[in-house]
MIZAVEX-993155 format. One record per residue (C-alpha): residue number from 1; residue in one letter; x, y, z. Coordinates in nm, 3 decimals. Example, Ala and Ser with C-alpha at 12.3 -4.5 7.8 and 13.67 -1.06 7.14 Angstrom:
> 1; A; 1.230; -0.450; 0.780;
> 2; S; 1.367; -0.106; 0.714;
//
This chain:
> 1; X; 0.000; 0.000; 0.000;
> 2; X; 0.134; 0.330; -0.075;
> 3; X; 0.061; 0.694; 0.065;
> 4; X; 0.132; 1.028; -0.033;
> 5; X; 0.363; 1.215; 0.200;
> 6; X; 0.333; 1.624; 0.267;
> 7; X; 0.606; 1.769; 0.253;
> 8; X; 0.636; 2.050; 0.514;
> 9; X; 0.863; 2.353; 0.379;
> 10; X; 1.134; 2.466; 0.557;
> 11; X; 1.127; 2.798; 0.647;
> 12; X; 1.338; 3.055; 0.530;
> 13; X; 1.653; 2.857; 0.741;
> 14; X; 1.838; 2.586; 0.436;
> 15; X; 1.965; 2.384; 0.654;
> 16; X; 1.618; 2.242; 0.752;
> 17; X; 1.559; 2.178; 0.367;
> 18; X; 1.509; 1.789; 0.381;
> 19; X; 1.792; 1.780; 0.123;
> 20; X; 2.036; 1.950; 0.332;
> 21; X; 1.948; 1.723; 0.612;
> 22; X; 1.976; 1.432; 0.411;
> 23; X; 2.281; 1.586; 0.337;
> 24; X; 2.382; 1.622; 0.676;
> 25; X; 2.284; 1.295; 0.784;
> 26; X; 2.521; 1.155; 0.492;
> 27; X; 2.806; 1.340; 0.564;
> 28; X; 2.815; 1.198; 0.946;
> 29; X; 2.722; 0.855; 0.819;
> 30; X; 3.058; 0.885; 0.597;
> 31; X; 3.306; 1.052; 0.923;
> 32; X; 3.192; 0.713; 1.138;
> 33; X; 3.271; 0.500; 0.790;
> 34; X; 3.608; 0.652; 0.749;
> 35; X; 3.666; 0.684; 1.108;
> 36; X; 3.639; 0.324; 1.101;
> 37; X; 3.804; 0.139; 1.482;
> 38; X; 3.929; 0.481; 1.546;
> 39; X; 3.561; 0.564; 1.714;
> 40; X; 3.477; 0.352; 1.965;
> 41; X; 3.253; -0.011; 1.850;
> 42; X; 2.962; 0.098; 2.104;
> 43; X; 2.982; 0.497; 1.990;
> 44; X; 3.003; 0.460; 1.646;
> 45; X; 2.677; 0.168; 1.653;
> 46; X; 2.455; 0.388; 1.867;
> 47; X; 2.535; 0.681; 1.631;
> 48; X; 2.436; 0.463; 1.323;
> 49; X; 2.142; 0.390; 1.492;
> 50; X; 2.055; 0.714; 1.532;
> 51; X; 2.147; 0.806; 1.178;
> 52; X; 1.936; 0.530; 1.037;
> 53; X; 1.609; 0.615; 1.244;
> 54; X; 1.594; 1.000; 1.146;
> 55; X; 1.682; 0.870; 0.823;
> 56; X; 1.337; 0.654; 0.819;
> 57; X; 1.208; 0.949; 0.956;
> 58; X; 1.275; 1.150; 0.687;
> 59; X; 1.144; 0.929; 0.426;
> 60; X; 0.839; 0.974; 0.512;
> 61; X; 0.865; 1.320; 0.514;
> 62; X; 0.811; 1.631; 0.748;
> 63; X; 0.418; 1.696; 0.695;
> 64; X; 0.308; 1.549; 1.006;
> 65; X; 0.421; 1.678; 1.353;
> 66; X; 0.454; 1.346; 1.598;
> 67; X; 0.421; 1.446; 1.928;
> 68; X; 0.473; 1.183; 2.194;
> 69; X; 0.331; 1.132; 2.554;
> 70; X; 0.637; 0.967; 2.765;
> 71; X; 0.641; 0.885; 3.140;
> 72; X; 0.661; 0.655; 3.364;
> 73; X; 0.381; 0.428; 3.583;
> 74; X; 0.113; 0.619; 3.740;
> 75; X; 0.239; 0.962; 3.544;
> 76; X; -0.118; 0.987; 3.435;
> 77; X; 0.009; 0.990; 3.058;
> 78; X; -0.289; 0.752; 2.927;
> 79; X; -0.554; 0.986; 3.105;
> 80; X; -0.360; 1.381; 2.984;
> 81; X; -0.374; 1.124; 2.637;
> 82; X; -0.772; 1.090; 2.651;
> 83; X; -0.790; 1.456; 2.809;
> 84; X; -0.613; 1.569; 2.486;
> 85; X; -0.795; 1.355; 2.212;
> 86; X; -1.126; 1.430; 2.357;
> 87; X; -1.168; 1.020; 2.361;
> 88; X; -1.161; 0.802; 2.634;
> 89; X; -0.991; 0.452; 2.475;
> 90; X; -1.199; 0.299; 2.686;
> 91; X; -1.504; 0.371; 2.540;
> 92; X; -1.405; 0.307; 2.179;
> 93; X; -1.437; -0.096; 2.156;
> 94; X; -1.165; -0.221; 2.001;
> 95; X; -0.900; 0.013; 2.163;
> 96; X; -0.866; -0.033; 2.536;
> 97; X; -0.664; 0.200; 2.761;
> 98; X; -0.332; -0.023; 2.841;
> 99; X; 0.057; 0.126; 2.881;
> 100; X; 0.180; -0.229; 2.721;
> 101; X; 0.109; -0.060; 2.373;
> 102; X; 0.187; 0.225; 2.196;
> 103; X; -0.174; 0.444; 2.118;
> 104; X; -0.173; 0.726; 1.890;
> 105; X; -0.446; 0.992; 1.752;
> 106; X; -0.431; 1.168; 1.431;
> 107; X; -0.597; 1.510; 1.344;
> 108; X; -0.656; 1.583; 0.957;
> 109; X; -0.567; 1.204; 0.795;
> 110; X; -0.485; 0.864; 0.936;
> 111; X; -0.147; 0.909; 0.883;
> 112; X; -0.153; 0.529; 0.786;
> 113; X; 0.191; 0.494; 0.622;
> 114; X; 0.357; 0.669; 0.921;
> 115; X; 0.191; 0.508; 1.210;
> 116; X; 0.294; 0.144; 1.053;
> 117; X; 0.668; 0.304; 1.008;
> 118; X; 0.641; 0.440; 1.340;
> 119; X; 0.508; 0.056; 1.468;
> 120; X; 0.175; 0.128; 1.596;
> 121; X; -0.060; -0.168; 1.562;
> 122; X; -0.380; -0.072; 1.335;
> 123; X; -0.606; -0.162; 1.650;
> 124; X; -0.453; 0.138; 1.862;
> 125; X; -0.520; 0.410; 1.630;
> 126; X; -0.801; 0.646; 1.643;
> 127; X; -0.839; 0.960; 1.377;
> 128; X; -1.000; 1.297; 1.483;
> 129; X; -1.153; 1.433; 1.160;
> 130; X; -1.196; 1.820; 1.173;
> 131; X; -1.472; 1.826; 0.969;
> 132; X; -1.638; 1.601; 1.215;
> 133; X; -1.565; 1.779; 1.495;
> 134; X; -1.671; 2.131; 1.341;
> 135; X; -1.389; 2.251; 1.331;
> 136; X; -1.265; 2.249; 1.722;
> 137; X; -0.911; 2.065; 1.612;
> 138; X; -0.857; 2.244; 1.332;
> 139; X; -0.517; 2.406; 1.478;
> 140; X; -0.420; 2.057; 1.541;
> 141; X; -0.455; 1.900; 1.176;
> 142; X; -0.138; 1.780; 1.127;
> 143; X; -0.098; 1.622; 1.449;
> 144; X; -0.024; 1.291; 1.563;
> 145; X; -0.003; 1.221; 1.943;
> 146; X; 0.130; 0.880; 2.055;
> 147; X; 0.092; 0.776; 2.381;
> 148; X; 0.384; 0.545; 2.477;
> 149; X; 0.453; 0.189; 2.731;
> 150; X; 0.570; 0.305; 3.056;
> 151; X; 0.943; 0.340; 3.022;
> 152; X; 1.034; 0.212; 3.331;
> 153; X; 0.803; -0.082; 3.332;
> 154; X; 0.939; -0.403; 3.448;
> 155; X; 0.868; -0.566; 3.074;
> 156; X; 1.195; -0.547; 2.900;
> 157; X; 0.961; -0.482; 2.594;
> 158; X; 0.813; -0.163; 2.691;
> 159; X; 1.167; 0.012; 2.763;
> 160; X; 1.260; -0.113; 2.386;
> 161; X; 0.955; 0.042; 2.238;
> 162; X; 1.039; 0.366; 2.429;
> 163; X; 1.383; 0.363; 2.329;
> 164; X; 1.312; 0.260; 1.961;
> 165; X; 1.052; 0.566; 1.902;
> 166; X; 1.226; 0.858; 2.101;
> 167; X; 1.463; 0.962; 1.828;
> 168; X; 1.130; 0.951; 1.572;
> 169; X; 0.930; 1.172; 1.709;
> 170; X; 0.880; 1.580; 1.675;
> 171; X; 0.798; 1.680; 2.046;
> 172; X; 0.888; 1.474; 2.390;
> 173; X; 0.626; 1.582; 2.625;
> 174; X; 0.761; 1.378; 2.922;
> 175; X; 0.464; 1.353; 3.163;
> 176; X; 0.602; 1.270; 3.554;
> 177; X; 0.405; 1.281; 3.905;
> 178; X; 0.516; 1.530; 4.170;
> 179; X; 0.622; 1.245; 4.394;
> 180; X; 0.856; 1.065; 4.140;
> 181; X; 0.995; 1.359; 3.869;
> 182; X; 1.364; 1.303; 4.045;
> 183; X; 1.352; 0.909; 3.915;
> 184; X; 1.706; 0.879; 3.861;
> 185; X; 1.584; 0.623; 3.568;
> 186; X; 1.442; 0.887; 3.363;
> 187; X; 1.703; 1.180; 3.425;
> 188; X; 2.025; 0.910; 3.379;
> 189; X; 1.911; 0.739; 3.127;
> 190; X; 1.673; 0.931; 2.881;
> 191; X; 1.674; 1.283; 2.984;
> 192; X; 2.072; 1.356; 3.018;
> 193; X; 2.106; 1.180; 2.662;
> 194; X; 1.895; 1.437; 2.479;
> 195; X; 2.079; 1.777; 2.543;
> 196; X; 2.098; 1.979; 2.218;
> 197; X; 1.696; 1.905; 2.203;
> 198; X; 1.555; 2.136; 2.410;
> 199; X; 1.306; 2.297; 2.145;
> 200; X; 1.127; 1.993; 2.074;
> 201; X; 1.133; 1.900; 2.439;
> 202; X; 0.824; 1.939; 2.699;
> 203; X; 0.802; 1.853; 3.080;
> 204; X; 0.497; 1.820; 3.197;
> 205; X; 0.420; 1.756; 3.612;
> 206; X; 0.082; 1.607; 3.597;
> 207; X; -0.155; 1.535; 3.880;
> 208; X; -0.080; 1.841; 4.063;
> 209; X; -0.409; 1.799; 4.197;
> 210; X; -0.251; 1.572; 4.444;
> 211; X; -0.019; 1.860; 4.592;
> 212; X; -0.124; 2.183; 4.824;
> 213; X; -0.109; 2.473; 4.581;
> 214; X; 0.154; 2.645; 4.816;
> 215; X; 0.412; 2.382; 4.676;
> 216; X; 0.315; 2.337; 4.325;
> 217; X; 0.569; 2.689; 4.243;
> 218; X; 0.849; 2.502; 4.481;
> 219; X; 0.813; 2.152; 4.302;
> 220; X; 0.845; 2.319; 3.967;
> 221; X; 1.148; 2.534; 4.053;
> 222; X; 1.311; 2.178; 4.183;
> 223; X; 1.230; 2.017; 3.849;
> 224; X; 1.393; 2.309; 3.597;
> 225; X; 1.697; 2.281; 3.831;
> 226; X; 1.737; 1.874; 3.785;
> 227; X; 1.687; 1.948; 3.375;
> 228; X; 1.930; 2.186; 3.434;
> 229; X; 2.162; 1.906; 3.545;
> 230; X; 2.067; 1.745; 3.259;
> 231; X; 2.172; 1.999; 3.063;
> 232; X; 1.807; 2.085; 2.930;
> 233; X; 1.791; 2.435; 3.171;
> 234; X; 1.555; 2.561; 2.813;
> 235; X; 1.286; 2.294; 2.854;
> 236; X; 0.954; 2.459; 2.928;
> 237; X; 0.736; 2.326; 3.243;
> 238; X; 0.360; 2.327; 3.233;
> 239; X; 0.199; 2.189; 3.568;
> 240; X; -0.127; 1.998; 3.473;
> 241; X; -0.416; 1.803; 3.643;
> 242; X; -0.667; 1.582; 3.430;
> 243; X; -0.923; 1.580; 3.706;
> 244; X; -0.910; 1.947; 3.814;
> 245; X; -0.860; 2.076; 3.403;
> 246; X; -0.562; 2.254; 3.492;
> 247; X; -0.300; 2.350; 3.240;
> 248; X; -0.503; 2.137; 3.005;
> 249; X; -0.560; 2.479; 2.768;
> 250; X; -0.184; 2.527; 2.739;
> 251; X; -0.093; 2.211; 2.649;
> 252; X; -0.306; 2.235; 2.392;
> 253; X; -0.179; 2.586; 2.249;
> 254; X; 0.174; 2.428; 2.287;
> 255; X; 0.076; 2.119; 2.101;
> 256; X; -0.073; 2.347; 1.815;
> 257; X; 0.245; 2.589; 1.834;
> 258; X; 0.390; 2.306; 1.704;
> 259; X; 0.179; 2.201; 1.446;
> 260; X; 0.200; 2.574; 1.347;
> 261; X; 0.553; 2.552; 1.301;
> 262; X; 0.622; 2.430; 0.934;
> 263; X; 0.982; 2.299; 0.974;
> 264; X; 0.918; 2.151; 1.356;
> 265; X; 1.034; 1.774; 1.235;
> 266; X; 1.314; 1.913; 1.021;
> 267; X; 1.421; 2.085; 1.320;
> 268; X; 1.401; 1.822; 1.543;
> 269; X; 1.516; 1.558; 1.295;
> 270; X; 1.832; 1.826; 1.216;
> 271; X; 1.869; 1.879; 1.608;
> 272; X; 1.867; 1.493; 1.652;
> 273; X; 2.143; 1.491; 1.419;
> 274; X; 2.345; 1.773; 1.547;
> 275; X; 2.318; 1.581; 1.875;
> 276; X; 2.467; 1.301; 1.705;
> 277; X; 2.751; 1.475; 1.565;
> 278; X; 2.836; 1.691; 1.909;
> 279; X; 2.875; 1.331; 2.084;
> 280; X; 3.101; 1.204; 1.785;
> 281; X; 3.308; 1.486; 1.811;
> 282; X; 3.445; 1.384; 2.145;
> 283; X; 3.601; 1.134; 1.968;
> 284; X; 3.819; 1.356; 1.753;
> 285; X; 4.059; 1.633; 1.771;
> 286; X; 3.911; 1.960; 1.799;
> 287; X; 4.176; 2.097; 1.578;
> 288; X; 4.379; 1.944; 1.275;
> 289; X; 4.733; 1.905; 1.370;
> 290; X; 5.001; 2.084; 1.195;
> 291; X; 5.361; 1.913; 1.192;
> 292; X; 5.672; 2.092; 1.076;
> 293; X; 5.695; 2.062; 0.712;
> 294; X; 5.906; 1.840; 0.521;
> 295; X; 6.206; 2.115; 0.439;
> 296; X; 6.188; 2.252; 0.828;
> 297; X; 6.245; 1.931; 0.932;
> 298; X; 6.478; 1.849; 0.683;
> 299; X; 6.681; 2.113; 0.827;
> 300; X; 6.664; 2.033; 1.183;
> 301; X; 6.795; 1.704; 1.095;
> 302; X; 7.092; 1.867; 0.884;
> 303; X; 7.174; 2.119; 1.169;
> 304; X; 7.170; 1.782; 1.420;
> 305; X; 7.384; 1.580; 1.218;
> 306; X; 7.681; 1.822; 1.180;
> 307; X; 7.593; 1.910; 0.798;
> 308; X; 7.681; 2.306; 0.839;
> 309; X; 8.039; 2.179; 1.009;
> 310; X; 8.074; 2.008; 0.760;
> 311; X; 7.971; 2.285; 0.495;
> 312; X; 8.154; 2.493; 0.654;
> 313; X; 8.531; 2.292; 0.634;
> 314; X; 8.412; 2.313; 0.232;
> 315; X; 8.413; 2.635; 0.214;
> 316; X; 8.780; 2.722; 0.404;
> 317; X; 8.934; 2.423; 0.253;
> 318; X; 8.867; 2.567; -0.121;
> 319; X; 8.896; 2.911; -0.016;
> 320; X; 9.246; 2.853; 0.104;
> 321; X; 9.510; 2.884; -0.150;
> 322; X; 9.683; 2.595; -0.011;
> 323; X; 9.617; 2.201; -0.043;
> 324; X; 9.325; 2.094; 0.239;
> 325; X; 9.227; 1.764; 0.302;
> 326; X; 8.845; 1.702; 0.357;
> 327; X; 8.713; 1.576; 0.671;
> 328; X; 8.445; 1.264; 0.633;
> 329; X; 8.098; 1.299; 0.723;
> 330; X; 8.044; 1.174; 1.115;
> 331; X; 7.778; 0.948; 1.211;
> 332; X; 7.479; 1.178; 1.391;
> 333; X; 7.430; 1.104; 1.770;
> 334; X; 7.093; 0.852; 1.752;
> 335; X; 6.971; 1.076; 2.040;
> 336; X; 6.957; 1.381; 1.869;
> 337; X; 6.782; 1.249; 1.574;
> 338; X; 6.557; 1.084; 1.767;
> 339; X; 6.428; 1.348; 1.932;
> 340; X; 6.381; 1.531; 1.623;
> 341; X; 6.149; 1.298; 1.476;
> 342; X; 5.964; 1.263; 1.876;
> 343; X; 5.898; 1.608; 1.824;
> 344; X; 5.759; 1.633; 1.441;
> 345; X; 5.511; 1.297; 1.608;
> 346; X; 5.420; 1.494; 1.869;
> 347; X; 5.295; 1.804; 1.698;
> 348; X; 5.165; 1.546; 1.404;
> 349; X; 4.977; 1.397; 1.644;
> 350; X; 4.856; 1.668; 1.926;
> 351; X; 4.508; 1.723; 2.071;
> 352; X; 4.401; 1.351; 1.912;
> 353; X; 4.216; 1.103; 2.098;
> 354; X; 4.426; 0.780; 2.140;
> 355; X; 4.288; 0.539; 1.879;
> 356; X; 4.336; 0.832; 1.602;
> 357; X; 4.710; 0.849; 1.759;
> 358; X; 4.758; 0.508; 1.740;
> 359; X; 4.659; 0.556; 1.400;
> 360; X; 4.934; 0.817; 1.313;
> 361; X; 5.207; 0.643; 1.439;
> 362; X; 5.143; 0.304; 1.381;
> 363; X; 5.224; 0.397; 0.987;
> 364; X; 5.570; 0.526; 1.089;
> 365; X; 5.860; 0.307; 1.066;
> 366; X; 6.049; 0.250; 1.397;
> 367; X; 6.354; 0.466; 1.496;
> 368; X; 6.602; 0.249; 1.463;
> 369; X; 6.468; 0.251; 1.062;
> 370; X; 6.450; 0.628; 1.021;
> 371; X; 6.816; 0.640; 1.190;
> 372; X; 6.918; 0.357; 0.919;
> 373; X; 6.787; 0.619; 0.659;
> 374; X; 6.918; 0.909; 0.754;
> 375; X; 7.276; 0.808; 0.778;
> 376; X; 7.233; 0.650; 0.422;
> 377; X; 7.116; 0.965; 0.279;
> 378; X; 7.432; 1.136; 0.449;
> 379; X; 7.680; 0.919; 0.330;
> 380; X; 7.533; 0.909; -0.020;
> 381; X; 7.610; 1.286; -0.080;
> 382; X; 8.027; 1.315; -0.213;
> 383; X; 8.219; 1.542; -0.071;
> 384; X; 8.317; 1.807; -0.317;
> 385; X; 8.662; 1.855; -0.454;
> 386; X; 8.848; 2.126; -0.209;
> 387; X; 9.046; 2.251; -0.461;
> 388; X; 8.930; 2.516; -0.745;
> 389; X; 9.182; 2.437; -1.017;
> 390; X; 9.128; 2.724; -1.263;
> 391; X; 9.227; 2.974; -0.953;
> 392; X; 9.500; 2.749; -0.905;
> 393; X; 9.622; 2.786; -1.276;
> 394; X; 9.599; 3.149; -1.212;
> 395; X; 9.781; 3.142; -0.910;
> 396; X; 10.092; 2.946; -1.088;
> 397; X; 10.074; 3.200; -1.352;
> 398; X; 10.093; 3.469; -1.138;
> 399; X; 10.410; 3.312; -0.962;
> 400; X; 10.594; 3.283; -1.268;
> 401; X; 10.473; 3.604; -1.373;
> 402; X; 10.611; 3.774; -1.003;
> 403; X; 10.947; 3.604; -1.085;
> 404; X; 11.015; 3.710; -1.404;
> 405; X; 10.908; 4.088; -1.307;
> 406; X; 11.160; 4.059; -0.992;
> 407; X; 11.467; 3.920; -1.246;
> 408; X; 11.367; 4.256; -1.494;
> 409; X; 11.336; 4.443; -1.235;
> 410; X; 11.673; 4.378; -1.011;
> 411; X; 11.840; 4.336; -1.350;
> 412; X; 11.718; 4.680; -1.421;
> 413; X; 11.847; 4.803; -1.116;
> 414; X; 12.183; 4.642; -1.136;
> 415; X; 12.228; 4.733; -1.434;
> 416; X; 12.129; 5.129; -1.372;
> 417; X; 12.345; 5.111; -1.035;
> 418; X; 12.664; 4.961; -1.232;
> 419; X; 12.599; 5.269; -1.487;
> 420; X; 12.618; 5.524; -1.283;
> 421; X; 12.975; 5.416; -1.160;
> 422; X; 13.100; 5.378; -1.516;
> 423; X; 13.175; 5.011; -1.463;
> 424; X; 12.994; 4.910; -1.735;
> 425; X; 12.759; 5.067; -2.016;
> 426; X; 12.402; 4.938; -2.180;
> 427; X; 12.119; 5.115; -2.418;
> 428; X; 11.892; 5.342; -2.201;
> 429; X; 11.613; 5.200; -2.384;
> 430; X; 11.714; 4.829; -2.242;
> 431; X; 11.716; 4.982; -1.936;
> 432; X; 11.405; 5.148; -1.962;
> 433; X; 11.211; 4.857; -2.161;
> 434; X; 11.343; 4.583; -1.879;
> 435; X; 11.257; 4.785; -1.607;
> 436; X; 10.857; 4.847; -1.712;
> 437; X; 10.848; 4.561; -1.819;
> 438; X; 10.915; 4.402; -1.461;
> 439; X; 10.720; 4.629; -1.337;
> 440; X; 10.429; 4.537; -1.540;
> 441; X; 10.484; 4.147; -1.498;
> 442; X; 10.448; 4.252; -1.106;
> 443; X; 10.165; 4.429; -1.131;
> 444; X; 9.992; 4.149; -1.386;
> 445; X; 10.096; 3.893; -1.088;
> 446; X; 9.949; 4.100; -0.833;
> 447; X; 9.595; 4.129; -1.043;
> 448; X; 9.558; 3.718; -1.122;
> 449; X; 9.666; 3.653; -0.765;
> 450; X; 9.353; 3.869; -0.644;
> 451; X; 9.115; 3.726; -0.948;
> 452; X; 9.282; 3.394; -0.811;
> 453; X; 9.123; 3.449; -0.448;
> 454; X; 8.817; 3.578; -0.562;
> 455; X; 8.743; 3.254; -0.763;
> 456; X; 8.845; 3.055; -0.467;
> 457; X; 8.612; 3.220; -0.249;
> 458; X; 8.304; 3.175; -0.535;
> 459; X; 8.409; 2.839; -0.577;
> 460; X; 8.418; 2.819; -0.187;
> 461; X; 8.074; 2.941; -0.129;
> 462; X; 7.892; 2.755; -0.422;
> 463; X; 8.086; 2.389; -0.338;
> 464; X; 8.009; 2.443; 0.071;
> 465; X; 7.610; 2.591; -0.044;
> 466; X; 7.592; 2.338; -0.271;
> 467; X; 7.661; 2.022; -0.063;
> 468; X; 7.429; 2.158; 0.222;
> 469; X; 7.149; 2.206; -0.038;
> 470; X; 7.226; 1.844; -0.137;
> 471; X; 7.236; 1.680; 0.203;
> 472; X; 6.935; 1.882; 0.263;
> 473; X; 6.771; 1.750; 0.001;
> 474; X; 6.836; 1.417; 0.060;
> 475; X; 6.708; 1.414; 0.413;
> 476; X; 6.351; 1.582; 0.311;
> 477; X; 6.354; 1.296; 0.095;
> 478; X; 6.362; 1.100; 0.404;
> 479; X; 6.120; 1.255; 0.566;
> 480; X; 5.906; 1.285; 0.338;
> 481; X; 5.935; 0.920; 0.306;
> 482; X; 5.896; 0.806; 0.687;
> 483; X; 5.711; 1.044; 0.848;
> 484; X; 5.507; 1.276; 0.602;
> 485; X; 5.399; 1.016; 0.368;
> 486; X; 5.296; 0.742; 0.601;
> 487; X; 5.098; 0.995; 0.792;
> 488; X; 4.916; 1.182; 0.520;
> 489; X; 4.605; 0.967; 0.487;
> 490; X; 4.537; 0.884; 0.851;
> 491; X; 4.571; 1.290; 0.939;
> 492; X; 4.377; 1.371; 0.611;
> 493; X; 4.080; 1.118; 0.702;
> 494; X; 4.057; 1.289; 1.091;
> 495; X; 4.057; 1.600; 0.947;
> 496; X; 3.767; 1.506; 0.691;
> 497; X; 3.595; 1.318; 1.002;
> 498; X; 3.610; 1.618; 1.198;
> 499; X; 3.503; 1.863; 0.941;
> 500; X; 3.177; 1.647; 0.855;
> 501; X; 3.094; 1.657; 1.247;
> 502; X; 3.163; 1.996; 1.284;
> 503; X; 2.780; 2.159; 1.381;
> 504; X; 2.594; 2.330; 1.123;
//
């Protein structure tokens, strides 16, 4: 048999468009997938229980408003039921007045595809029909009141129909007595479990016949400050009595308020779900972590093993004009690199529950490995060759060039001294040609020498740069190897998990 569905809009809020909560209820459905172990077993199968019942919920759409009668034995819930309907069960022949099974009453249509989703047997249904009742319920079309089995009846199945329809209904109106509203059943077990659902939440203290009037304000004040416990401190309190019609009138307006609202079971559905996600999220980080990146820590692991010493030596060794012999590349202390990758773990790994830690690390490889690595990638980098051969040429050249201008010139100088005391006699032009000649052979010397040091020190600077940038390299090849690659998809699926629970 098939029915057709209203669909209730929205109001002018999209997140209660059923898409978008279908939407919503999706994206959680996919965090507890890809969480995966990393969520607790018992978490993760009460949230998908959840998930699945608004889901059912919201196939049938939000046109009806299912309003639900819950308490406990001798709340009075059957009677504020038959009080509300206008029909005593009892007098209707096939439906008898019993807490065992669920009873419901529908205003405008029999709501017959929803009350068999919903589990309520055809022989505890009754229909109000406006038009029948000239028009009295006509704020209530729309409306669908169940009255549910006592949830703390000693019949295991009563307590499983309970908790089977709570998360499918549109308003909890929890009906309890003035002697037994602190039931530590009720407030540890349902109430405390619903925070976050406050708006489609009702306490009603029924019977208040049975209390002196001077009391009924004290009793009240005692129950907002338990739901305050609870976390509920927004639930509204009405104080009714069946026999004495008291509050009767405004539990009606409150019941129509509801049916008034157009999106009230997309909002509860979406709250239901919200509440869902909130209790996930306690099983996540409430940030993403942020390790160092690969080059930073690349870096830290040069600076630790002695790389810039080692950089350094380059550089004087091939600056210096003289022959230097290059020292070898010294195995790191473990203890240093060690703590180097503790540290990048700790920060790739802060602020997340254990199980999403465990996750993190587990893909790691030990430390004895990444050591192993390391000191491959440090030894496979040469050392560079500490001498800078065309400076050298230069240098040579300059040498012979010094010598010769230091033979023209003291031959110049001999020859001008032995002149000048007549001992012997030569061209002034020899003279003059040998002597500038040294002189420019000295000055020629002096120039390649200094073009001689200033290739050195180029040489010097791009060798030592060059073998840091290498060993650098190198090690964020490591670590992007055993730390950043291992750990991408376990960080990127928390961080997707904990964006899709993040509240609307």
């Amino acid at each position: 048999m098939s029915a057709t569905i209203d669909h209730a809009p929205a109001g002018n809020d999209p997140a209660l468009d059923q898409d978008a909560l279908n939407n919503r209820g999706a994206r959680i459905a996919e965090a507890l997938e890809i969480a995966g172990p990393r969520i607790a077993p018992e978490v993760a199968e009460a949230a998908q229980v959840e998930l699945d019942r608004v889901d059912e919920r919201l196939r049938l759409g939000v046109g009806h408003t299912v309003v639900a009668l819950v308490g406990g034995t001798g709340s009075g819930k059957s009677s504020l039921f038959n009080a509300v309907s206008g029909l005593d069960f009892a007098e209707v022949g096939v439906i008898r007045p019993t807490t065992a099974q669920t009873a419901a009453c529908s205003w405008g249509s029999k709501a017959t595809e929803l009350l068999d989703f919903l589990g309520v047997h055809p022989t505890r249904r009754i229909q109000r029909d406006s038009v029948l009742d000239h028009d009295e319920h006509r704020d209530l079309h729309g409306l669908v009141l169940l009255d549910l089995p006592d949830h703390d009846s000693v019949e295991a199945g009563h307590a499983r129909q309970v908790d089977r329809l709570l998360p499918l209904v549109d308003l909890l109106i929890w009906v309890v007595d003035p002697q037994k509203y602190a039931d530590n059943v009720l407030h540890e077990r349902y109430l405390r479990t619903l925070a976050g659902r406050e708006d489609s939440m009702l306490v009603v203290v029924n019977q208040v016949d049975t209390i002196p009037a001077d009391t009924q304000d004290e009793v009240c004040a005692d129950v907002q400050r338990l739901l305050a416990e609870d976390g509920l401190k927004e639930v509204q309190i009405l104080l009714t009595s069946v026999r004495e019609n008291i509050g009767l009138e405004a539990l009606q307006d409150r019941l129509a308020g509801a049916v008034e609202t157009p999106s009230v079971s997309a909002r509860t559905a979406r709250a239901q779900l919200e509440a869902t996600a909130r209790r996930l999220q306690d099983h996540v980080g409430s940030s993403q972590p942020s390790p160092d990146d690969a080059q930073t820590t690349a870096e830290n692991l040069a600076t630790a093993s002695g790389v810039a010493a080692v950089s350094e030596s380059i550089r004087a060794a091939v600056a210096s004009p003289r022959q230097v012999a290059l020292s070898p590349t010294q195995r790191p202390a473990r203890s240093r690199i060690d703590a180097i990758r503790e540290r990048w773990l700790a920060k790739a790994t802060a602020g997340l529950p254990e199980p999403w830690q465990a996750s993190v690390t587990g893909q790691v490889p030990p430390a004895q490995t990444f050591y192993d690595h390391l000191w491959r990638a440090l030894s496979k980098v040469p050392l560079p060759d500490s001498t800078e051969h065309s400076a050298r040429r230069l240098r040579i050249i300059a040498q012979v060039l010094l010598t010769l201008g230091a033979l023209a010139l003291l031959t110049t100088g001999t020859v001008w001294v032995l002149g000048s005391l007549q001992a012997m006699t030569a061209p002034e032009a020899l003279i003059w040609g040998c002597g500038i000649g040294g002189a420019v052979a000295v000055i020629a010397a002096v120039v390649l020498r200094l073009v001689a040091r200033r290739r050195r020190r180029a040489a010097a600077a791009a060798r030592s740069s060059a073998y840091l940038v290498s060993v650098t390299e190198e090690l964020r090849s490591i670590v992007v190897a055993d730390l950043i690659e291992p750990t991408t998809r376990p960080l990127d699926e928390h961080d997707q998990v904990r964006r899709a629970l993040l509240t609307a």
